[in-house]
C-alpha positions in Angstrom: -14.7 -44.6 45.1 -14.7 -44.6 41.2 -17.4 -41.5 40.9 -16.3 -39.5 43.7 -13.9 -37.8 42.5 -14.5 -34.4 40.5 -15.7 -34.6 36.8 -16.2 -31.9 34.6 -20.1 -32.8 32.7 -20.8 -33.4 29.3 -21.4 -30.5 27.0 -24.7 -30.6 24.9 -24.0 -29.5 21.5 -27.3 -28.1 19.5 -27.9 -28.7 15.7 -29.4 -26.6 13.2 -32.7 -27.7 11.9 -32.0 -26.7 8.6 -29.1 -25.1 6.0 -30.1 -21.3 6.5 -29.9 -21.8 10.2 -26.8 -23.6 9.8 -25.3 -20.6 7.9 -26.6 -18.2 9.9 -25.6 -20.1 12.4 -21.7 -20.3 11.5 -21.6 -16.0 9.9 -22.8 -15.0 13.5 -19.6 -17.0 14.9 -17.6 -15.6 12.4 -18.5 -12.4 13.4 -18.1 -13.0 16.8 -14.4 -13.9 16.5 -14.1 -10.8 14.1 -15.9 -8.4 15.8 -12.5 -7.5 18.3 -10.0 -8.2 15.7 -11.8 -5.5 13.3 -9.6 -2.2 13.9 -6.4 -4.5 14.4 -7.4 -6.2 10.6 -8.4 -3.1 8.8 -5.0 -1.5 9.1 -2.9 -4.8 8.7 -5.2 -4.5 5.1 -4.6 -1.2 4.4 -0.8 -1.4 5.7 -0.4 -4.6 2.8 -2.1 -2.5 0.2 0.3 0.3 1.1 3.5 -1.8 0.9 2.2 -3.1 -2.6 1.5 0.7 -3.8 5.0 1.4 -3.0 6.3 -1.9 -4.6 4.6 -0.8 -7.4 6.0 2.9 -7.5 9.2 2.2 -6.7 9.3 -0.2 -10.0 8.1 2.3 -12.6 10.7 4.8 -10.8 13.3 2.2 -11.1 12.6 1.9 -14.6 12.4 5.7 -15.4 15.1 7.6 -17.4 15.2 11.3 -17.4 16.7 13.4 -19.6 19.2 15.5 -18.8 18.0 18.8 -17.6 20.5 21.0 -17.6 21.9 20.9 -21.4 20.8 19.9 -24.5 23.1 18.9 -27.5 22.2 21.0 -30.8 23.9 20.2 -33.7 25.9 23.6 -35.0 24.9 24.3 -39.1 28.6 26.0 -39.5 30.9 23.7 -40.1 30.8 20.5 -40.5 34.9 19.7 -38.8 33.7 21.6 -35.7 31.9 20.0 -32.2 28.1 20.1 -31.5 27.3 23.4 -29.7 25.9 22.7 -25.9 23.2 25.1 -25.0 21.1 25.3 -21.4 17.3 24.6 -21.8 15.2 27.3 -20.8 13.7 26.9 -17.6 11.0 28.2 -15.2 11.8 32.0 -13.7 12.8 31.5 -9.8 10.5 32.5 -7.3 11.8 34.1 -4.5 9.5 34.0 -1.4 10.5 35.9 1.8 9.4 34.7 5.3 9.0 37.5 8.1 10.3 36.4 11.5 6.9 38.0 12.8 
C-alpha cells in the first residue's frame, strides 16, 4: 500500500561538460525567456528613455529666461530729468496664408 499510490518521477538534470557549454548553455535560456518578452521590452526601454528626455527638457525650460519681446528699454540722450524712451523691437513681416475651401 505505500507505492501504490500516484508519484510524479524524478527529473534528470544534465550538466555541461565544460564552461563554454555551460555559457552557451545558460545565453540560450536567457534567450528563450526573452525571445516573447522582446517587443513588450523594447518599448518599456524606449518609453524610459522618453520620459528621461523630457525630464531633461523640461529642466533647461524651467531654467530659461526670455527676454521680453515686445519692448526694449533705450536710454533717451535728451535730458537727463526725463524717463527712458520704450520702443518696440523690430520684428519678422507677417505672412498671411489663405486656404481655399476647394
Amino acid at each position: 500500500m505505500l507505492f501504490d499510490r500516484p508519484a510524479s518521477l524524478p527529473t534528470a538534470t544534465l550538466r555541461a561538460s565544460s564552461p563554454i557549454a555551460a555559457l552557451t548553455s545558460r545565453v540560450r535560456g536567457g534567450w528563450r525567456w526573452t525571445r516573447p518578452r522582446l517587443v513588450p521590452l523594447l518599448v518599456a526601454g524606449a518609453g524610459m528613455l522618453a520620459v528621461l528626455g523630457a525630464a531633461e527638457y523640461l529642466t533647461h525650460l524651467a531654467r530659461y529666461t526670455p527676454e521680453a519681446p515686445f519692448a526694449a528699454i533705450v536710454a533717451a540722450p535728451v535730458a537727463s530729468d526725463s524717463a527712458p524712451v520704450v520702443q518696440p523691437l523690430p520684428s519678422a513681416p507677417l505672412r498671411v496664408v489663405v486656404l481655399s475651401g476647394q
